[in-house]
C-alpha positions as CSV (number, residue, x, y, z in Angstrom):
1,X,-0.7,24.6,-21.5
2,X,-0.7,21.2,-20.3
3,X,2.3,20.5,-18.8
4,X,4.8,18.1,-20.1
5,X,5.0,15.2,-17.2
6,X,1.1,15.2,-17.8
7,X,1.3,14.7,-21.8
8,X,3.5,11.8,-21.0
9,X,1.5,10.4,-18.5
10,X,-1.6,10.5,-21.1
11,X,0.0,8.7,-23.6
12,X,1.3,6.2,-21.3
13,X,-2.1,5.6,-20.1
14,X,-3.1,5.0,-23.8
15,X,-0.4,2.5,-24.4
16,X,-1.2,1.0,-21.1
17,X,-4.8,0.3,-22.8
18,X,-3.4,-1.6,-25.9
19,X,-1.1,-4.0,-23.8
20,X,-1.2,-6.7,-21.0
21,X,1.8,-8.1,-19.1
22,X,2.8,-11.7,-20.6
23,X,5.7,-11.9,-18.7
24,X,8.5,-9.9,-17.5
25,X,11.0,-10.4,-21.2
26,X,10.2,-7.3,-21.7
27,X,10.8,-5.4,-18.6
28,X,14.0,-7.1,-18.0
29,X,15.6,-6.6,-21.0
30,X,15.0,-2.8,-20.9
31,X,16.3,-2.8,-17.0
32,X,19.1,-5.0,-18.8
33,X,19.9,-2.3,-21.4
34,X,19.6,0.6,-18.5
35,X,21.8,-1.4,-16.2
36,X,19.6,-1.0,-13.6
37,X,18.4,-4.5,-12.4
38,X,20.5,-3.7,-9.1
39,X,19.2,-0.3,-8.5
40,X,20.8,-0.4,-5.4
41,X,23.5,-1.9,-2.7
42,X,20.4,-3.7,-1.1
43,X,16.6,-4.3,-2.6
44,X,13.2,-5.8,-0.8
45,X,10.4,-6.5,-2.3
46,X,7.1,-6.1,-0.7
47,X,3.6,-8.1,-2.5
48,X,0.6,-8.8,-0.3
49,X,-3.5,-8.1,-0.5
50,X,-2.8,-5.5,2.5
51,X,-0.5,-3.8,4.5
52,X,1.8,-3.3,1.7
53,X,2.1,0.9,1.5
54,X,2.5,1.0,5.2
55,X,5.0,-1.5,5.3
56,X,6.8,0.3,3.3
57,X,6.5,3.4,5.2
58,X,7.9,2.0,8.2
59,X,10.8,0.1,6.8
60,X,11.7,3.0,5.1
61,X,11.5,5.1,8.4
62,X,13.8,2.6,10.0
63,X,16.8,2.3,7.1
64,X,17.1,6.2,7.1
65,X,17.2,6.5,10.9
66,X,19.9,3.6,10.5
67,X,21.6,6.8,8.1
68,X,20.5,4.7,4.3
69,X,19.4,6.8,1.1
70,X,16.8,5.3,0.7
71,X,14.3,4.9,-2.6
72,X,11.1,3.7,-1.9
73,X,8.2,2.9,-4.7
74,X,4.0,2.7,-4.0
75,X,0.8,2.5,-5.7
76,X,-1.4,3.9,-6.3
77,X,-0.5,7.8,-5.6
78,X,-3.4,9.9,-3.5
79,X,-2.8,13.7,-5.7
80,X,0.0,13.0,-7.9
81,X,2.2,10.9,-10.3
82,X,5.2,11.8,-8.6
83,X,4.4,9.9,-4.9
84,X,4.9,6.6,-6.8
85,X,8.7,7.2,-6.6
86,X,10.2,8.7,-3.3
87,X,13.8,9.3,-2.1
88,X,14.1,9.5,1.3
89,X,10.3,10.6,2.3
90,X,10.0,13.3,-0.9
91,X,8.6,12.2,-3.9
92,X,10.6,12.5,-6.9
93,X,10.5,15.9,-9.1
94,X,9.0,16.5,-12.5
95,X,12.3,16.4,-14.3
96,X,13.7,13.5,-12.9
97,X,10.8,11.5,-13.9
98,X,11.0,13.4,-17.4
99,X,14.7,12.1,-17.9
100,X,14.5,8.5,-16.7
101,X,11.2,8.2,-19.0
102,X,13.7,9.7,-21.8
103,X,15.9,7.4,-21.0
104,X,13.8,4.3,-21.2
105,X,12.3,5.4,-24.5
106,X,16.1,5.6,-26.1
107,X,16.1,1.8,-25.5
108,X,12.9,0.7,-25.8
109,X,13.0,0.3,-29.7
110,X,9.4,0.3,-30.3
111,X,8.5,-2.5,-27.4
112,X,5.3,-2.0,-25.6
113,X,4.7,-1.1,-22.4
114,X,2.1,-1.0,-19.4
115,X,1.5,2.0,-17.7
116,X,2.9,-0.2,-14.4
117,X,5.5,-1.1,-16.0
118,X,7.2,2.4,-17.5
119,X,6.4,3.3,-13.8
120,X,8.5,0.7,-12.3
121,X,11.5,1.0,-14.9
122,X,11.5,4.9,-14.4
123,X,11.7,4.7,-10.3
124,X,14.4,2.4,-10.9
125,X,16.6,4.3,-13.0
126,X,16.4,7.0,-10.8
127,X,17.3,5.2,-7.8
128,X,20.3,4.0,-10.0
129,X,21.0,7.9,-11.0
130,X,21.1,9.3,-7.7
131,X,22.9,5.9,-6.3
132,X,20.6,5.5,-3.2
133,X,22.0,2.6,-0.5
134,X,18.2,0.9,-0.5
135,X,15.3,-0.1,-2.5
136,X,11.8,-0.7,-1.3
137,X,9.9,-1.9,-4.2
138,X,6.0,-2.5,-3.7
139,X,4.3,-4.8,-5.7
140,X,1.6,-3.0,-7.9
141,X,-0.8,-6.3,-8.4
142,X,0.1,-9.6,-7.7
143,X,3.5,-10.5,-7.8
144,X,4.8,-12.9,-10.2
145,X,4.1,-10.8,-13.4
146,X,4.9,-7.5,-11.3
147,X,7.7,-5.2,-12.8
148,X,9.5,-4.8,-10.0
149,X,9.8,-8.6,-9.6
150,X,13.2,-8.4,-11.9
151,X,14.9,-6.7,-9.5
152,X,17.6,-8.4,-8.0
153,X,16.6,-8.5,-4.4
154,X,17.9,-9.1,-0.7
155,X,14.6,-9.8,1.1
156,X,10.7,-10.8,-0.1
157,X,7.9,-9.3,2.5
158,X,4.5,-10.8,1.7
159,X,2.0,-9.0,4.2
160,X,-1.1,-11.0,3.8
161,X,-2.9,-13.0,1.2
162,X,-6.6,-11.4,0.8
163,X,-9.5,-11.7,-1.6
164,X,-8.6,-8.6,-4.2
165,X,-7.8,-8.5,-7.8
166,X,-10.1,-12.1,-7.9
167,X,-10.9,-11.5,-11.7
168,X,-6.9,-11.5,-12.7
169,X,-5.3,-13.1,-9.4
170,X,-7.8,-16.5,-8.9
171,X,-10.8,-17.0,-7.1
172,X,-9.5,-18.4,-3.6
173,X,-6.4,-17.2,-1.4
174,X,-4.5,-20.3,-2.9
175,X,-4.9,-19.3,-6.2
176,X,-3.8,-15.3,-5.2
177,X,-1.1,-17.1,-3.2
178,X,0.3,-18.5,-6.3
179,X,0.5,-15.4,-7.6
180,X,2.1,-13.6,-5.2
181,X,4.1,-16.3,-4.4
182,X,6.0,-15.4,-7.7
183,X,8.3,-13.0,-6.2
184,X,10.3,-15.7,-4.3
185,X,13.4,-16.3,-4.9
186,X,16.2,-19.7,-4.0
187,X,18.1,-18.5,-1.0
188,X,16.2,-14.9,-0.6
189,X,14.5,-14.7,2.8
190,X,10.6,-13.9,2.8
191,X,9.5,-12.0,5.8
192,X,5.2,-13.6,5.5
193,X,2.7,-12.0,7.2
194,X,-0.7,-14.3,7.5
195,X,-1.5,-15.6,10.9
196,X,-3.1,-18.7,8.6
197,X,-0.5,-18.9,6.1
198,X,-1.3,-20.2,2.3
199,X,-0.3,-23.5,1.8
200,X,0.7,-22.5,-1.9
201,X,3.6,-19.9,-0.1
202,X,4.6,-22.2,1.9
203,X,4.9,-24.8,-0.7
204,X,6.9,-23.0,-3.3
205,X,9.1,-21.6,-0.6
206,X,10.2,-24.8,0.7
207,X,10.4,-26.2,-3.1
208,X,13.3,-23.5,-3.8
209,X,15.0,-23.5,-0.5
210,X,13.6,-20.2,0.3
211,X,13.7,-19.7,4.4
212,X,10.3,-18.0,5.5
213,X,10.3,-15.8,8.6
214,X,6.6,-16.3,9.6
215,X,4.5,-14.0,11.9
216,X,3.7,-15.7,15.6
217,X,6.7,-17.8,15.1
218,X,10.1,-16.4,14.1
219,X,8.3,-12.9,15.1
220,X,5.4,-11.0,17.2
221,X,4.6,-8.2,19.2
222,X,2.3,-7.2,21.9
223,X,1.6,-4.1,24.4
224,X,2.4,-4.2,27.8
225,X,0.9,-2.8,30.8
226,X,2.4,1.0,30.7
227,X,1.2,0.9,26.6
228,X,4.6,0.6,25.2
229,X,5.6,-1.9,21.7
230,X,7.0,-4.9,22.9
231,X,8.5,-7.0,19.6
232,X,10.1,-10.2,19.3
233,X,12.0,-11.6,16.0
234,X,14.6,-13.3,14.5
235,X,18.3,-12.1,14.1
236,X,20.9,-14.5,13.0
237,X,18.9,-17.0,14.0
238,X,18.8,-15.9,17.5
239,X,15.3,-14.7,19.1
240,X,15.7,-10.8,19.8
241,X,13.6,-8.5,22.1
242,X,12.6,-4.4,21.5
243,X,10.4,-2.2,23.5
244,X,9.3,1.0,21.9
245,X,7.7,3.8,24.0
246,X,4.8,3.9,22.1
247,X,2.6,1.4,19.7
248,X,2.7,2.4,16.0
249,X,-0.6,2.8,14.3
250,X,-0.6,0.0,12.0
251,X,1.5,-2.7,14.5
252,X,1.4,-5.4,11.7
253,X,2.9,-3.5,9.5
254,X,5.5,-2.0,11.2
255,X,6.2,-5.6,13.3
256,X,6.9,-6.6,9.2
257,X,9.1,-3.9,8.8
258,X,11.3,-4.6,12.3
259,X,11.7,-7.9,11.0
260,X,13.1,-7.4,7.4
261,X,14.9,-4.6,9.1
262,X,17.0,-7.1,11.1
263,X,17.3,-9.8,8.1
264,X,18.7,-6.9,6.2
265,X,20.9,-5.2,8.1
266,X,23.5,-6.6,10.8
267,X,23.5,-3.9,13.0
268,X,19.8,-3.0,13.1
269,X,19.0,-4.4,17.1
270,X,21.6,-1.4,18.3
271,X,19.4,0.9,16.5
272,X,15.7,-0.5,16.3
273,X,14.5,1.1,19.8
274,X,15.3,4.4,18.3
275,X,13.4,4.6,15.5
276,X,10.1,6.7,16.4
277,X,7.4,4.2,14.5
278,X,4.8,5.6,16.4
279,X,5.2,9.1,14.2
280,X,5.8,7.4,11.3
281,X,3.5,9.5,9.0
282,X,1.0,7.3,6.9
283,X,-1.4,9.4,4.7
284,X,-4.9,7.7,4.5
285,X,-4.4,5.0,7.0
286,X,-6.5,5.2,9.7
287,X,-6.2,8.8,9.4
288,X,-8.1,10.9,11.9
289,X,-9.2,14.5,11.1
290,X,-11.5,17.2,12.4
291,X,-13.6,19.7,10.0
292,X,-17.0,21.1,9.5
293,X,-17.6,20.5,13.4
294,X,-17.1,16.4,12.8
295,X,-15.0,13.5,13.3
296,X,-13.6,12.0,10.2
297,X,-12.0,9.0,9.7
298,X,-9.7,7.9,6.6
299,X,-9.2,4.9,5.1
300,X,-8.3,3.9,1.9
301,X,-9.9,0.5,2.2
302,X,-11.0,-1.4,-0.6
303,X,-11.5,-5.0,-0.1
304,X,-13.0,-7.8,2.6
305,X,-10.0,-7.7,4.6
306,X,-9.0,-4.1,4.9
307,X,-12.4,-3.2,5.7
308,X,-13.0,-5.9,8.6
309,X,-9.6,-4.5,10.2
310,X,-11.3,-0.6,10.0
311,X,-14.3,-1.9,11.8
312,X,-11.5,-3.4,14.6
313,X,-10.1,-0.5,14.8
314,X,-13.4,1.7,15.4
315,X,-14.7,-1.4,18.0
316,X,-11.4,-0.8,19.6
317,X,-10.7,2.8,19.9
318,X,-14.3,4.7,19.0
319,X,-16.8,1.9,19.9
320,X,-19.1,3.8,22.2
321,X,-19.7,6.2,18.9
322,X,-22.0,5.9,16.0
323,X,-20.6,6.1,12.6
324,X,-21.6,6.7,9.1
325,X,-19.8,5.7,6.0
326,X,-18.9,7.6,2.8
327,X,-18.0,5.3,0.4
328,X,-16.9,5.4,-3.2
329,X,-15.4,2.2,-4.9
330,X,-14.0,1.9,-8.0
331,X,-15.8,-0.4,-10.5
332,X,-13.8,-3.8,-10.2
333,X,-14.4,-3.6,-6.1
334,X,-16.2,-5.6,-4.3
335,X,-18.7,-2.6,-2.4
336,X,-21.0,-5.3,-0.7
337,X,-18.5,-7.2,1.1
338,X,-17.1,-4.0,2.0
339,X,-20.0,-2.7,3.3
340,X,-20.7,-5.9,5.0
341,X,-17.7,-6.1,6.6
342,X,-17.9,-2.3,8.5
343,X,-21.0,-3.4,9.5
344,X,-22.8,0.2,9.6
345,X,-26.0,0.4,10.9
346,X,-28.5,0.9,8.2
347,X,-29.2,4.3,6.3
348,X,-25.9,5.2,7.7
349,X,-24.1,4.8,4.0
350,X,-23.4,7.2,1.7
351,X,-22.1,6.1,-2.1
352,X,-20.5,9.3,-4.0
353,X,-18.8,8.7,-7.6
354,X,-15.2,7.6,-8.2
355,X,-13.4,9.2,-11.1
356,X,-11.0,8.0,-13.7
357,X,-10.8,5.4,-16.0
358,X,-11.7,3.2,-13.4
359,X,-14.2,4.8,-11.2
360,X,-17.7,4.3,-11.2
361,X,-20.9,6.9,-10.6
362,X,-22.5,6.5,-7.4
363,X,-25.9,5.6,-9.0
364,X,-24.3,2.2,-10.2
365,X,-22.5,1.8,-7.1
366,X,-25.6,2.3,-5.6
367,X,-27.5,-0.4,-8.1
368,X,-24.2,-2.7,-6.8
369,X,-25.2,-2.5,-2.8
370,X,-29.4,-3.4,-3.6
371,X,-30.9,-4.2,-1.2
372,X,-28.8,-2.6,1.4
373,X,-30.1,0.9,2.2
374,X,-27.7,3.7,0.9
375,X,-28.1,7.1,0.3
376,X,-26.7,8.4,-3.3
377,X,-24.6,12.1,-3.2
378,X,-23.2,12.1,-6.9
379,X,-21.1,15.1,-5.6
380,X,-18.9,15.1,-2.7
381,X,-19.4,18.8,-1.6
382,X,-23.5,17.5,-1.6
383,X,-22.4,14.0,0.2
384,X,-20.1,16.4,3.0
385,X,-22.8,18.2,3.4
386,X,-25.4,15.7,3.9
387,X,-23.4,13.9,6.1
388,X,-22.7,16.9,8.7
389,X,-26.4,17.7,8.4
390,X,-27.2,14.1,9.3
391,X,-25.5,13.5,12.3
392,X,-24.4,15.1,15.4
393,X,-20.9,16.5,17.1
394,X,-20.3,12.9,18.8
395,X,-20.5,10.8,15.8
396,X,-17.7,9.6,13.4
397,X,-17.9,9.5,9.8
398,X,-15.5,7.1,7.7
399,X,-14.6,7.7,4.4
400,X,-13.7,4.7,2.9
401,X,-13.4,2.6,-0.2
402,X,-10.9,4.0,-2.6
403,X,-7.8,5.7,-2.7
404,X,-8.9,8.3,-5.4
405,X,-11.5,9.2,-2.6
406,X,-9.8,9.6,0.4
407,X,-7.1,11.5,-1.9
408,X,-9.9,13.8,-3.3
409,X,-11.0,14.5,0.1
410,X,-7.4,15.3,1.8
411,X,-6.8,18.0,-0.7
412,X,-9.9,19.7,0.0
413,X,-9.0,22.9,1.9
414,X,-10.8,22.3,4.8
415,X,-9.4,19.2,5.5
416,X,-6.2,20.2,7.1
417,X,-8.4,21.3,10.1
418,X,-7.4,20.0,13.5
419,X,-5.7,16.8,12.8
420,X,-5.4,14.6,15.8
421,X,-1.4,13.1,15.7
């Protein structure tokens, strides 16, 4: 028997199918009728190419060290529905997602729906149900037709403004910026996070008053000689210091988080130093494992951007290694620039199939990279078992390009082998 979370998820998806988002009437008159446009005492919202799940991660680690309930909401989930909508680090249950999706459809009178958008109303009336003390909302695609954008909200984050989503979002990072750009708001802070900030940001901000908190000058960070976190940033207008004994994985995202941290809360620079970022758990982010007698690496990265940092990150901290790359995109991705931008050696590529309604075979993945060499493994036990064949016990292997992938890979059985912290 199917279960009933499932049937409800299939006919969302069907809906989802039939409609596009013109606009956010619809969403904000159903949050209206819920009461649930201020799910919480505080909300941020968090848009951006990249960066935005992690940023997340570590702004939620730091409001529930600072004591906060705190709801958080991401996209898209690695094994189930349910990770979309977290309470304090635990994704929601079954039956709470059950009720609020009752609950939207007793005053949803027959309007339609996206599949983003019953997602986005549902984690809010939760958070309203179980009266959490702060929201984290991340943006889904975009920003200024996002769901969650009719939340009333205490702080904006925009990470970064990348090449993604071209075919809906515009074709340069002015265009995108417009886009994401959406979620400000007159007198709501925006925490930015592009060392070469959009001119179309910046613009609307200062056209609606908005005061932008921009990386490298109202904050930064660096590591200093003994390896600990050093941050600087803005705290009632006043520069601030932190040291943190160790750096976090992703330091741009978490520098975003110590930031909005500090707009948002007036006691935060007591407390900031004590927040352990550097455990701050981030599944498929640069995640390092050990099985079948290699090192694997895990990254859910699926656009220019994301993939130019990875191949930082393996310069940086494995660059005397030689990697190979398993690589499955779904079939609006860009897989040559991806490619491109991890610049692996040649033959050292791997294309598997994506599934889903968006996912793509790896023969026409493969057709996608011509005239780049790439091997083609269909099935991922075949392309795990090619891969350990093919190369020796000092070599890495990155498995990259989607998060349907990386998420089909961690819940493999042998995965859970040896994880390096």
């Amino acid at each position: 028997m199917i279960p009933q979370l499932a049937r409800w998820l299939d006919w969302i998806v069907e809906e989802h199918h039939k409609h596009r988002p013109v606009g956010l009437d619809r969403v904000e008159l159903l949050a209206s009728r819920l009461n649930i446009l201020n799910p919480s005492q505080k909300s941020v919202v968090v848009a951006g190419t990249n960066g935005k799940g992690s940023t997340v991660r570590y702004l939620e680690q730091i409001l529930r060290d600072f004591g906060y309930t705190v709801g958080t909401t991401t996209s898209p989930h690695l094994y189930k529905y349910n990770e979309r909508v977290r309470i304090c680090n635990r994704s929601v249950s079954d039956e709470d997602i059950l009720q609020a999706f009752v609950s939207i459809e007793e005053v949803r009178e027959g309007i339609p729906l996206t599949y983003f958008e019953w997602t986005t109303l549902a984690a809010l009336e939760i958070f309203n149900r179980y009266e959490i003390e702060r929201a984290i909302l991340e943006v889904g695609l975009g920003g200024r037709l996002d769901a969650c954008n009719v939340v009333n909200r205490t702080v904006n984050v925009i990470t970064n403004i990348g090449m993604d989503h071209t075919q809906v979002l515009g074709s340069d990072r002015e265009a995108i910026g417009t886009e994401k750009a959406g979620i400000l708001r007159a007198g709501i802070p925006l925490v930015y996070g592009d060392e070469a900030p959009v001119s179309t940001v910046i613009r609307r901000a200062e056209a609606i008053d908005c005061r932008v908190y921009r990386i490298k000058e109202e904050f930064c960070h660096d590591v200093d000689s003994n390896g600990a976190w050093q941050c600087w940033a803005t705290s009632k207008n006043e520069r601030v210091s932190f040291t943190f004994a160790a750096k976090p994985s992703l330091p741009h995202s978490a520098l975003l988080a110590v930031q909005t941290a500090l707009i948002l809360e007036n006691s935060a620079n007591n407390q900031l130093e004590k927040v352990p970022l550097h455990s701050v758990e981030l599944p498929g982010r640069l995640e390092f494992r050990h099985f079948r007698g290699r090192d694997w690496l895990l990254d859910v990265a699926h656009n220019f951007e994301a993939a130019k940092f990875v191949k930082q990150q393996l310069d940086l901290n494995f660059g005397e290694r030689e990697f190979s790359v398993l690589l499955g995109c779904l079939e609006d991705k860009d897989a040559g620039h991806i490619v491109d931008a991890l610049g692996v050696m040649e033959n050292r590529v791997v294309v598997t199939s994506t599934h889903g309604h968006r996912g793509q075979s790896a023969e026409k993945l493969a057709k996608k990279l011509y005239p780049r060499p790439v091997r083609v493994e269909p099935d991922l036990e075949v392309a795990l078992d090619y891969l350990v064949s093919s190369t020796n016990s000092h070599d890495l292997i990155l498995v990259a390009g989607s998060f349907e992938l990386v998420g089909r890979l961690r819940k493999m059985n042998t995965i859970g082998i040896g994880r390096r912290g």
